[in-house]
N, CA and C atoms as a LAMMPS dump frame, in Angstrom:
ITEM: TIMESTEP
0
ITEM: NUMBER OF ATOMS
525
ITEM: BOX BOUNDS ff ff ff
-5.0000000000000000e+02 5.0000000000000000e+02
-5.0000000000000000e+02 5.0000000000000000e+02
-5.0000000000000000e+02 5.0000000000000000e+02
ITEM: ATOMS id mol type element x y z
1 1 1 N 33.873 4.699 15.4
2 1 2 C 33.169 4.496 16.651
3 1 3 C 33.684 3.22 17.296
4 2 1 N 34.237 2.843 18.584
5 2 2 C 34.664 1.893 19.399
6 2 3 C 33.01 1.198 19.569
7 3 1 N 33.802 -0.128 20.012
8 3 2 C 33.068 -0.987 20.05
9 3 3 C 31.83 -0.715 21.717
10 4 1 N 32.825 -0.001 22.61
11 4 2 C 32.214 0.646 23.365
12 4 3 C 31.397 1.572 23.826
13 5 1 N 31.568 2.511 22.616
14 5 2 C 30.748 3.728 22.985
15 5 3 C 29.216 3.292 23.127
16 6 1 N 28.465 4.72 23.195
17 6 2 C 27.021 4.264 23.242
18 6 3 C 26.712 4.597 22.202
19 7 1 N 25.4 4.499 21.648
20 7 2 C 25.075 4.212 20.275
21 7 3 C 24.68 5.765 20.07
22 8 1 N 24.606 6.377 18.411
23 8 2 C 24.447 7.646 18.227
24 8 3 C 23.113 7.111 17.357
25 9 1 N 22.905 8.394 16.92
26 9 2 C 21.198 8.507 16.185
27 9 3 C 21.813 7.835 15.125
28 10 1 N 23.293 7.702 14.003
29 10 2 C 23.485 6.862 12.965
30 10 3 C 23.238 5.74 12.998
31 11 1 N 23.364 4.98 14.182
32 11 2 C 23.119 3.527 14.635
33 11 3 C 21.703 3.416 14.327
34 12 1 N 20.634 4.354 13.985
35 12 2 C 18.876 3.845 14.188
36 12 3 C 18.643 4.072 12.833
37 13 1 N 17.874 3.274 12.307
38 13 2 C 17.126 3.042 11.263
39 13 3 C 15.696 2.94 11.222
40 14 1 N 14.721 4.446 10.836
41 14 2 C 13.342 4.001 10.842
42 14 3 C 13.226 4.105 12.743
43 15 1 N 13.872 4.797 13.472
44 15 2 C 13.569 5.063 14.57
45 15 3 C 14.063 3.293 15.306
46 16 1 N 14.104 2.383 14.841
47 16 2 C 14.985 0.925 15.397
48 16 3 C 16.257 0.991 15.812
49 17 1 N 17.181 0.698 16.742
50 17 2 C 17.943 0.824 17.536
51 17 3 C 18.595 -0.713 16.529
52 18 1 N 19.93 -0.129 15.591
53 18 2 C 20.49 -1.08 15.055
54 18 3 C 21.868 -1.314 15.671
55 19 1 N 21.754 -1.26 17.084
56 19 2 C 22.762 -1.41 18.357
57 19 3 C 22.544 -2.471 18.931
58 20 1 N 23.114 -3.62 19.183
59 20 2 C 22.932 -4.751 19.836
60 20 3 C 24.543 -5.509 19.893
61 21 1 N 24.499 -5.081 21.743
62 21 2 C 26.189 -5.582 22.374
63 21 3 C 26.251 -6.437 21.915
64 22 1 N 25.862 -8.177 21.731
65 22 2 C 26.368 -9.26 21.179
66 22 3 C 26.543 -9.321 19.694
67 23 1 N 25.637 -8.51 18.781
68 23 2 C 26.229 -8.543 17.66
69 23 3 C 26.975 -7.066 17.314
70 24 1 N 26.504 -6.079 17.416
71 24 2 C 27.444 -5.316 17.217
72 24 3 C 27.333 -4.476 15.766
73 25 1 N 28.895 -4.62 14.828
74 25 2 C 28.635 -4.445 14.078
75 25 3 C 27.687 -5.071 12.466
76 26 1 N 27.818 -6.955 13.022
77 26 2 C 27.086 -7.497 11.721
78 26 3 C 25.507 -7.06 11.39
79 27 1 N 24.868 -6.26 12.639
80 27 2 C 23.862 -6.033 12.474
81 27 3 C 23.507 -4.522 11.497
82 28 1 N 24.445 -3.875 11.801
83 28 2 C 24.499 -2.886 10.893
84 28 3 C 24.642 -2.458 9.611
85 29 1 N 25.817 -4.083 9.731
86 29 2 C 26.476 -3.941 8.015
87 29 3 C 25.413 -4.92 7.553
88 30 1 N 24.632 -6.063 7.793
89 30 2 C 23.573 -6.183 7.152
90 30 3 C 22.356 -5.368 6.965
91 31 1 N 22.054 -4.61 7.658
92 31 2 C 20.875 -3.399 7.104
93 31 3 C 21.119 -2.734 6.233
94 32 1 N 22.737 -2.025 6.498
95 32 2 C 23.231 -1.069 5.318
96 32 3 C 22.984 -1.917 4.055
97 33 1 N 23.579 -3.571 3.558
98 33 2 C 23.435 -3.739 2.577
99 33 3 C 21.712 -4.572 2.226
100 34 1 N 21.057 -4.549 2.941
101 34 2 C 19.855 -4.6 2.927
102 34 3 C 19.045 -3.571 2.135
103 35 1 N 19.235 -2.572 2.785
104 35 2 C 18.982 -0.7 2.179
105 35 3 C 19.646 -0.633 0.937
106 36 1 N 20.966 -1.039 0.877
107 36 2 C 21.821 -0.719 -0.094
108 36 3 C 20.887 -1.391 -1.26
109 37 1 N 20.289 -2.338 -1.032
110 37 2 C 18.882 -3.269 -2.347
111 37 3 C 18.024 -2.683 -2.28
112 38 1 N 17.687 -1.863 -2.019
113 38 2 C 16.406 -1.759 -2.314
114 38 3 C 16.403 -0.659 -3.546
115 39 1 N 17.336 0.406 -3.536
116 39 2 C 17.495 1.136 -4.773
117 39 3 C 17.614 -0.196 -5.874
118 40 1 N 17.836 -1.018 -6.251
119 40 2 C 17.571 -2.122 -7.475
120 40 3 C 16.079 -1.776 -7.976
121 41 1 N 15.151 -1.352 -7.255
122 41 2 C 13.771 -1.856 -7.511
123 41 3 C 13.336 -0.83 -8.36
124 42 1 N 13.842 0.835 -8.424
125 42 2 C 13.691 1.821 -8.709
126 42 3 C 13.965 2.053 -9.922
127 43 1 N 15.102 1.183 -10.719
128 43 2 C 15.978 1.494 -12.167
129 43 3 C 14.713 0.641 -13.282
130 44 1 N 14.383 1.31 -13.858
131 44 2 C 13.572 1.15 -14.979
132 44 3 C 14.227 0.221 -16.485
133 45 1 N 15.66 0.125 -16.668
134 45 2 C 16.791 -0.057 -17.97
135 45 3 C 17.487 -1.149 -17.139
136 46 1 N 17.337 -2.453 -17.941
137 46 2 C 17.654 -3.491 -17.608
138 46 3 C 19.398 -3.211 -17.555
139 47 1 N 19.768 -2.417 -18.443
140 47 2 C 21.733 -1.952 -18.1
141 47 3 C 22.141 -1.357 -16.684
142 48 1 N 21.121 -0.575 -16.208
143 48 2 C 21.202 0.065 -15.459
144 48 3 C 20.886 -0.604 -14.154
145 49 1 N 20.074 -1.896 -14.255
146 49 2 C 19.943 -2.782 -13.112
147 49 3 C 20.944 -3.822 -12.817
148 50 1 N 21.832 -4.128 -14.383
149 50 2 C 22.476 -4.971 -14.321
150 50 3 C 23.966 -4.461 -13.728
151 51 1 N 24.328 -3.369 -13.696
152 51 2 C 25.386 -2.234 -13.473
153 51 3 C 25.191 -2.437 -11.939
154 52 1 N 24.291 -1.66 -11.449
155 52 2 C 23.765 -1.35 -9.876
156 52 3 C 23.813 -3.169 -9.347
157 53 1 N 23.392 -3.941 -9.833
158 53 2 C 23.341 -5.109 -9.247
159 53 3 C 24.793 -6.025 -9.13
160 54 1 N 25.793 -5.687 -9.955
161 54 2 C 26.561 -6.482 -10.064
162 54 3 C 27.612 -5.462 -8.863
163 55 1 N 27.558 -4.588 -8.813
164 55 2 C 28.003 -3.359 -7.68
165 55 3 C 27.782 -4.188 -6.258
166 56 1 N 26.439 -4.111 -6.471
167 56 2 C 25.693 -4.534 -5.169
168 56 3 C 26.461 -6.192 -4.765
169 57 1 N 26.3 -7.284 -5.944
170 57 2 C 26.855 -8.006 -5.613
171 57 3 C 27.941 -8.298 -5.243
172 58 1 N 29.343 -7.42 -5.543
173 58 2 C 30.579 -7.781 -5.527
174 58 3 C 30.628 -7.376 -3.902
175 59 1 N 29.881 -5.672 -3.73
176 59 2 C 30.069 -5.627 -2.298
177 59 3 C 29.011 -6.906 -1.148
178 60 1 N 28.305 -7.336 -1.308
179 60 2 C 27.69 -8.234 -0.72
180 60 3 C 28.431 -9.786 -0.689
181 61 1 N 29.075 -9.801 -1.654
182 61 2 C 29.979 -11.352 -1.468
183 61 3 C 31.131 -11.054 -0.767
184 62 1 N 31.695 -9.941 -0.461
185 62 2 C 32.704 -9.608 0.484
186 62 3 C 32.786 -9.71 1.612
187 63 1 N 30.623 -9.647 1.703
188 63 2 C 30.758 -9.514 3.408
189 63 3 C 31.37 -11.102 4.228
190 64 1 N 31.056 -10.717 5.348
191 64 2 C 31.544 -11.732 6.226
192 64 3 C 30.656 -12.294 7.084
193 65 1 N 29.438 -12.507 6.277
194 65 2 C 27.786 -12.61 7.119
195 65 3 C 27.576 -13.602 6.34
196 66 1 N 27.596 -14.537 6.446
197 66 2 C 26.646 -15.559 5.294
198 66 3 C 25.209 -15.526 4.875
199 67 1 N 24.516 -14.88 5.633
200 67 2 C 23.215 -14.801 5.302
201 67 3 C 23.176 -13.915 3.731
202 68 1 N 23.463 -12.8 4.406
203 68 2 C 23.919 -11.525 2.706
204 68 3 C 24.699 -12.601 1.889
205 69 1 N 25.352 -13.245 1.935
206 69 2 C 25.82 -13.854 0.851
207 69 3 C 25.203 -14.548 0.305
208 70 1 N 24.253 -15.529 0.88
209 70 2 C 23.079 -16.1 0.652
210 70 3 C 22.171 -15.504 0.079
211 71 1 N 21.573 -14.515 0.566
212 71 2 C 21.018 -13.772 -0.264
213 71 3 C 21.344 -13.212 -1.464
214 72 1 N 22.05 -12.616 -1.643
215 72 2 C 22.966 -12.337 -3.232
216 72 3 C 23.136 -13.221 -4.171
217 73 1 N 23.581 -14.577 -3.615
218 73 2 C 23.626 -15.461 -4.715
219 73 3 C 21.92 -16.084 -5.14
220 74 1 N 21.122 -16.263 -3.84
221 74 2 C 20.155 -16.109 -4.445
222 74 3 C 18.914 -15.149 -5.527
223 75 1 N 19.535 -14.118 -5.73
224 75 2 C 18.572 -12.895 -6.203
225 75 3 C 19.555 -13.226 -7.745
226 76 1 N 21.028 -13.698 -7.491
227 76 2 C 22.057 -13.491 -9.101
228 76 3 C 21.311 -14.691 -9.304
229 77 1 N 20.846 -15.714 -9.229
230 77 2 C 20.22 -17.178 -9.731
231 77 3 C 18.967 -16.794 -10.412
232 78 1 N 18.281 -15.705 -9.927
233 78 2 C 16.859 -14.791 -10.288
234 78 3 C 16.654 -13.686 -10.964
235 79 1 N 18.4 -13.029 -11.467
236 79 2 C 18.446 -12.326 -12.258
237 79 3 C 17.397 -11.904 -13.365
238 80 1 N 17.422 -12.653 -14.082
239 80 2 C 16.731 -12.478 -15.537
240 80 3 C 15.23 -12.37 -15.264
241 81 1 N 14.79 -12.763 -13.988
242 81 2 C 13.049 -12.246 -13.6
243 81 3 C 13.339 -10.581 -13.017
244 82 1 N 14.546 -10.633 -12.225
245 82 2 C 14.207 -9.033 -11.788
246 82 3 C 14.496 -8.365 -13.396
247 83 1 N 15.176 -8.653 -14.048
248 83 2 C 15.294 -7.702 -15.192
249 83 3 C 14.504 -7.466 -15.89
250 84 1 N 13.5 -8.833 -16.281
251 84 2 C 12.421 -8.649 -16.556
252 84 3 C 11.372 -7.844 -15.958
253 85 1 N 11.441 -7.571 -14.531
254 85 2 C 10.432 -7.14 -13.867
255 85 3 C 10.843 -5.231 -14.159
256 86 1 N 12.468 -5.13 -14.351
257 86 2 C 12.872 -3.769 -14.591
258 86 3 C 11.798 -3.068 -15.658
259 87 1 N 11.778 -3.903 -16.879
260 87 2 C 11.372 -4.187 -17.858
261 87 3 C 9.355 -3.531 -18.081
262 88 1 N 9.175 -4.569 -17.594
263 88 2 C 7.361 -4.65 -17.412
264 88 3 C 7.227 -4.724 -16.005
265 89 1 N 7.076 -3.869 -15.104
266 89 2 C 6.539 -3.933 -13.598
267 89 3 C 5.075 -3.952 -13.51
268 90 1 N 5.255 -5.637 -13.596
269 90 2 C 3.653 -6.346 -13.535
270 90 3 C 4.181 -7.185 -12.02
271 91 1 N 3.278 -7.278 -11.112
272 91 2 C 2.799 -8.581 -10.485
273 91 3 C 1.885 -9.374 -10.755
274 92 1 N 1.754 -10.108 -9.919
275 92 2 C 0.436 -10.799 -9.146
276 92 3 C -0.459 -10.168 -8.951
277 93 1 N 0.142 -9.394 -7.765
278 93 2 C -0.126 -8.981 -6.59
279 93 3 C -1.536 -8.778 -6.675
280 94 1 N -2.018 -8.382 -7.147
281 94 2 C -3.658 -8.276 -7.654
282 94 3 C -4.438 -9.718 -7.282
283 95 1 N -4.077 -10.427 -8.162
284 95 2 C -4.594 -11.934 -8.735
285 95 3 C -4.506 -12.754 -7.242
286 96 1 N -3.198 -12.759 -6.248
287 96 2 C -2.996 -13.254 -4.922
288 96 3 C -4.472 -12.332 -4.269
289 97 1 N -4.41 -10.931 -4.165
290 97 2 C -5.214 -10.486 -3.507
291 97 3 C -6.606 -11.4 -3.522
292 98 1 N -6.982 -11.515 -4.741
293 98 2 C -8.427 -11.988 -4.708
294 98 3 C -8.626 -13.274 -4.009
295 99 1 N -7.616 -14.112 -4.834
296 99 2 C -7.851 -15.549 -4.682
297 99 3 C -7.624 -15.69 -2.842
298 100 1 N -6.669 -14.822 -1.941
299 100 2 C -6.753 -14.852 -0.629
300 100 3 C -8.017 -14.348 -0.11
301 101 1 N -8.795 -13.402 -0.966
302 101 2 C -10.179 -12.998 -0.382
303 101 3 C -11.241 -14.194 -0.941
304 102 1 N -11.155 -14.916 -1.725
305 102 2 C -12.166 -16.344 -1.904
306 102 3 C -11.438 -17.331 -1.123
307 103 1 N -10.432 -17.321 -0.664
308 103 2 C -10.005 -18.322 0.4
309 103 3 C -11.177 -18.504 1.755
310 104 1 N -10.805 -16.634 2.297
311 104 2 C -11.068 -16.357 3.371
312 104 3 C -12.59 -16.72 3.37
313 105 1 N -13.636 -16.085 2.173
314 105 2 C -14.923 -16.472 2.068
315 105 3 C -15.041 -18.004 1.782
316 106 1 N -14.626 -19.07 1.628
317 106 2 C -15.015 -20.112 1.552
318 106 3 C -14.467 -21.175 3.44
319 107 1 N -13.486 -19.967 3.47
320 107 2 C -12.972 -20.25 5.352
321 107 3 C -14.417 -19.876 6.396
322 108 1 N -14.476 -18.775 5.904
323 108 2 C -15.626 -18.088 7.26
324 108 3 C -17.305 -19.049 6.682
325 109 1 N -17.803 -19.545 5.313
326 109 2 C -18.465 -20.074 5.022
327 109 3 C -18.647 -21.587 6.17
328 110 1 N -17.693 -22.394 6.155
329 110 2 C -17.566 -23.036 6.595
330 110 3 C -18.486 -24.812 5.748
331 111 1 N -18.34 -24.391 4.145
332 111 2 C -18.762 -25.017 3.418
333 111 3 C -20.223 -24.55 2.463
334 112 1 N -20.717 -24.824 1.401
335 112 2 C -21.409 -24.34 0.597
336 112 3 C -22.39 -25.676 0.103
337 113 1 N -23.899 -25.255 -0.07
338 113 2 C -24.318 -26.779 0.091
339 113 3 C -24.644 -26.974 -1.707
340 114 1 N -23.907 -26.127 -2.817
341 114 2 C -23.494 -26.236 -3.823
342 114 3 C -22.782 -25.328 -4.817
343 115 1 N -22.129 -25.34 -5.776
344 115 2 C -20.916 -24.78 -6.307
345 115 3 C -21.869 -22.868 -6.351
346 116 1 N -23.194 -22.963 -7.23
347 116 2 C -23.485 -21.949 -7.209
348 116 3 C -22.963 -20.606 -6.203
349 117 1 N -24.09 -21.404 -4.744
350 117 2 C -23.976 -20.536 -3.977
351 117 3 C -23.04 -19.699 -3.308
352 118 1 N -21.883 -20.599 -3.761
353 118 2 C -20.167 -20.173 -3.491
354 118 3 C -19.898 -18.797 -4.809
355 119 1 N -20.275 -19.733 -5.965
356 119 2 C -20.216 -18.112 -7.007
357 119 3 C -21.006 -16.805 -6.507
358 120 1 N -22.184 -17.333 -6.186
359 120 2 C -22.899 -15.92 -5.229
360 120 3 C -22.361 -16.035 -4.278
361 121 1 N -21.64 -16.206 -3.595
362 121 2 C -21.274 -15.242 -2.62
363 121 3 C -20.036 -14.628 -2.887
364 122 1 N -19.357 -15.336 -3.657
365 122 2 C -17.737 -14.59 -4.537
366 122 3 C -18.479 -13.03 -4.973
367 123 1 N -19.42 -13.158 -6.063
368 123 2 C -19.737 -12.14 -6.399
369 123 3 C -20.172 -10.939 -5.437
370 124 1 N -20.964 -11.64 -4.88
371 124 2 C -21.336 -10.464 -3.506
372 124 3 C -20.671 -9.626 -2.727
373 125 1 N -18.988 -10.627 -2.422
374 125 2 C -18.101 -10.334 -1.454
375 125 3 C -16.899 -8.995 -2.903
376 126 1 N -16.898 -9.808 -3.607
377 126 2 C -15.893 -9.37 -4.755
378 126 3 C -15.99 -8.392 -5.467
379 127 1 N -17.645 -8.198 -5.617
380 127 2 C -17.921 -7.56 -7.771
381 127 3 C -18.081 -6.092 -7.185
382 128 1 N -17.804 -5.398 -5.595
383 128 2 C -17.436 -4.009 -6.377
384 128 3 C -19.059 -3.754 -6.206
385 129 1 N -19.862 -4.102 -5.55
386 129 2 C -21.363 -3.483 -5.685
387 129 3 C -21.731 -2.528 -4.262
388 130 1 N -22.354 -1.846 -5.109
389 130 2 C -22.328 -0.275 -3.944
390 130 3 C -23.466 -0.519 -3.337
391 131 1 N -24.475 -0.962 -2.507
392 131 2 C -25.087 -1.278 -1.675
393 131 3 C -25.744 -0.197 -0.777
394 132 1 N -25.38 0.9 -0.669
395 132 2 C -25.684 1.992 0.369
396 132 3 C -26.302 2.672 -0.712
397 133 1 N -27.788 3.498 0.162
398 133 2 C -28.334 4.1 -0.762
399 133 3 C -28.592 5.262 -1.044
400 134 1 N -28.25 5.571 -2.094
401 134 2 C -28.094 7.269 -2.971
402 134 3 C -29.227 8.147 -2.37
403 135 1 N -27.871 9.584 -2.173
404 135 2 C -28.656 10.444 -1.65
405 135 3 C -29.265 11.626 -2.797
406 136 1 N -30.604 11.62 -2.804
407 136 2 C -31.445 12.149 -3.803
408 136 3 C -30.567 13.729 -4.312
409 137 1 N -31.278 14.1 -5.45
410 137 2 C -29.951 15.332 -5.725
411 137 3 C -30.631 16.333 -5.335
412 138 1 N -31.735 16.827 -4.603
413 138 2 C -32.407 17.649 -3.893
414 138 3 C -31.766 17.753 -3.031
415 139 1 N -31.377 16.971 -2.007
416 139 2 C -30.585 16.632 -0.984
417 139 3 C -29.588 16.762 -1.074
418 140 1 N -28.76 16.988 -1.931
419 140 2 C -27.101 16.924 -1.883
420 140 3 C -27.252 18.481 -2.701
421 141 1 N -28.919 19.328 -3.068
422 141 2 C -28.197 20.791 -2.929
423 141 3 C -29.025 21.21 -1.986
424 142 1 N -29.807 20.772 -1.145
425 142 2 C -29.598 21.821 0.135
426 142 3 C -28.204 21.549 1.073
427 143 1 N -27.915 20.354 0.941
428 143 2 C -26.638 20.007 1.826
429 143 3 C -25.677 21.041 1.639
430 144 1 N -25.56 21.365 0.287
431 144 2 C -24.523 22.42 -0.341
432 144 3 C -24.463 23.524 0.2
433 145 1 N -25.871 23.636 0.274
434 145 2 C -26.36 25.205 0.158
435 145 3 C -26.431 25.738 1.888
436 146 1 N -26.448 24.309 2.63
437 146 2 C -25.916 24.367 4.29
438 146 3 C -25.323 24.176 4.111
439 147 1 N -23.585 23.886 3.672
440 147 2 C -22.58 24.173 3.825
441 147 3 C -21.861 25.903 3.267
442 148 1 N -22.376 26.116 2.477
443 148 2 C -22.221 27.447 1.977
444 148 3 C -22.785 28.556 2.36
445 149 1 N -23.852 28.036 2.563
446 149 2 C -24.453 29.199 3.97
447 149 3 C -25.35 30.049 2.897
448 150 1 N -25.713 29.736 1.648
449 150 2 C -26.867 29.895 0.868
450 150 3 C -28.231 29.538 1.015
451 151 1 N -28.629 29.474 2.316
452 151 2 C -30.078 28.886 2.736
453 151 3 C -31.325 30.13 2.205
454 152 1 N -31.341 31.092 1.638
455 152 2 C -32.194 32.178 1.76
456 152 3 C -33.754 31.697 1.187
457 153 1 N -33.616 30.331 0.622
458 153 2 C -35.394 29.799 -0.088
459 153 3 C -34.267 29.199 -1.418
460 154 1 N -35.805 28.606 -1.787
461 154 2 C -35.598 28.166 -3.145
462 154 3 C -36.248 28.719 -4.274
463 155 1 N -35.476 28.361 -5.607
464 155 2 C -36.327 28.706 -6.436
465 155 3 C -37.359 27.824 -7.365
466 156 1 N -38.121 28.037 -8.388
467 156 2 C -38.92 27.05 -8.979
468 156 3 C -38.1 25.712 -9.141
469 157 1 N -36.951 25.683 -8.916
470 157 2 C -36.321 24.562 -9.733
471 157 3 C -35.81 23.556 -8.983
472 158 1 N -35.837 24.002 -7.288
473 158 2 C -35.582 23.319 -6.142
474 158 3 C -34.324 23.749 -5.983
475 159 1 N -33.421 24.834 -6.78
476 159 2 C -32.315 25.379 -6.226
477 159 3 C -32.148 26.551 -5.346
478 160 1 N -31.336 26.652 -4.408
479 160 2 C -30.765 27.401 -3.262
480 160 3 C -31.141 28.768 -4.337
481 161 1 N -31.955 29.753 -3.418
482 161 2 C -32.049 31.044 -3.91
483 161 3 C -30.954 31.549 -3.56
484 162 1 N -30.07 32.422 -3.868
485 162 2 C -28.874 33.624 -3.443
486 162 3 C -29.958 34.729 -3.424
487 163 1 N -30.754 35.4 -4.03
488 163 2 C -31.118 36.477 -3.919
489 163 3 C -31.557 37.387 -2.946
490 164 1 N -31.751 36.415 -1.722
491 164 2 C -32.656 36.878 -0.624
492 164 3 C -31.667 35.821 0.394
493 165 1 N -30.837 36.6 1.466
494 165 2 C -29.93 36.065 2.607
495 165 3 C -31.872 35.898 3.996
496 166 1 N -31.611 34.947 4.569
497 166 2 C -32.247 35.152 6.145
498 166 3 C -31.174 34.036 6.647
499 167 1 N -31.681 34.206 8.133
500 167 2 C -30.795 33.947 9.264
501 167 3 C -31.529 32.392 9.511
502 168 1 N -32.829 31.681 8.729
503 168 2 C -33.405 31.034 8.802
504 168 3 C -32.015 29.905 8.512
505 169 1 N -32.647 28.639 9.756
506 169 2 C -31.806 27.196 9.409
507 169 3 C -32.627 26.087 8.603
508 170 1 N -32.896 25.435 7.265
509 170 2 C -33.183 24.664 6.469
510 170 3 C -32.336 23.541 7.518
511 171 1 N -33.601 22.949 7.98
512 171 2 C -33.472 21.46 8.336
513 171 3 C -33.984 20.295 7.531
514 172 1 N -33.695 18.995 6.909
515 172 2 C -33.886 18.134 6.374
516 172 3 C -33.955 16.9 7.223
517 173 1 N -35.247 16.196 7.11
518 173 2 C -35.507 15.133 7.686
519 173 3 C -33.809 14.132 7.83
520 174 1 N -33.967 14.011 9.117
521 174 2 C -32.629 12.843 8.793
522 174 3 C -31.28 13.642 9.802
523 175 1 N -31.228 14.368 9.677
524 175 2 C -30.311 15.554 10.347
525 175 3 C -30.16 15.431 11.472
């Protein structure tokens, strides 16, 4: 493709227009080897990361972008954590989550007038407590039994009769 033409659908990435007259081609050949990393993340066998990575690197120190080169030599300095990570794919990522959600609650607080009340409200905001209140199990079988279109009565037991169809609509307070 000349440096002139107009750009084809190969030029887009993710629907992004990786066409830009002043840069041209460096913008491309850094995405390609951008993309070209991200298969690293996928190999499970530290041989198999070390194979794919040293690939990756030889073509990435070739380029003529310093940034990718930069980058490469930084990730080969970090080696032995991605291999590790090949290894056991553990994060954080969890542990950041929280501690950014007790950030945010001690941000919107705007101070606590002692340590407690900060643990209650961690807990409140944090522990996972279901708060909305349960719908009785009477209720969740006529609901059924209006969705199924089994309304004909009940029996001793408070369940949807089948035996007897009417055209009758079972309304429940709340509806």
């Amino acid at each position: 493709m000349s440096a002139d033409s107009a750009p084809t659908a190969e030029w887009t990435c993710e629907g992004v227009s990786l066409w830009n007259s002043s840069l041209k081609v460096p913008v491309l050949a850094s995405t390609r080897k951008k993309e070209g990393l991200r298969t690293l993340w996928t190999f499970r066998q530290g041989a198999a990361v070390r194979r794919f990575f040293d690939q990756w690197y030889a073509w990435a120190s070739r380029s003529r972008l310093e940034p990718v080169k930069k980058v490469a030599r930084t990730i080969q300095r970090h080696l032995d954590g991605v291999l590790r990570f090949a290894k056991h794919p553990i994060t954080n990522g969890v542990a950041e989550g929280l501690n950014s959600k007790i950030m945010s609650i001690k941000r919107k607080a705007g101070g606590f007038r002692n340590p407690q009340n900060f643990t209650t409200a961690i807990y409140f905001h944090c522990g996972g407590l279901d708060l909305y209140p349960r719908e009785s199990r009477k209720r969740q079988i006529f609901r059924r039994a209006l969705a199924t279109g089994n309304c004909g009565g009940s029996s001793a037991r408070g369940r949807p009769d089948c035996s007897r169809r009417t055209t009758r609509r079972i309304t429940l307070p709340g509806d």
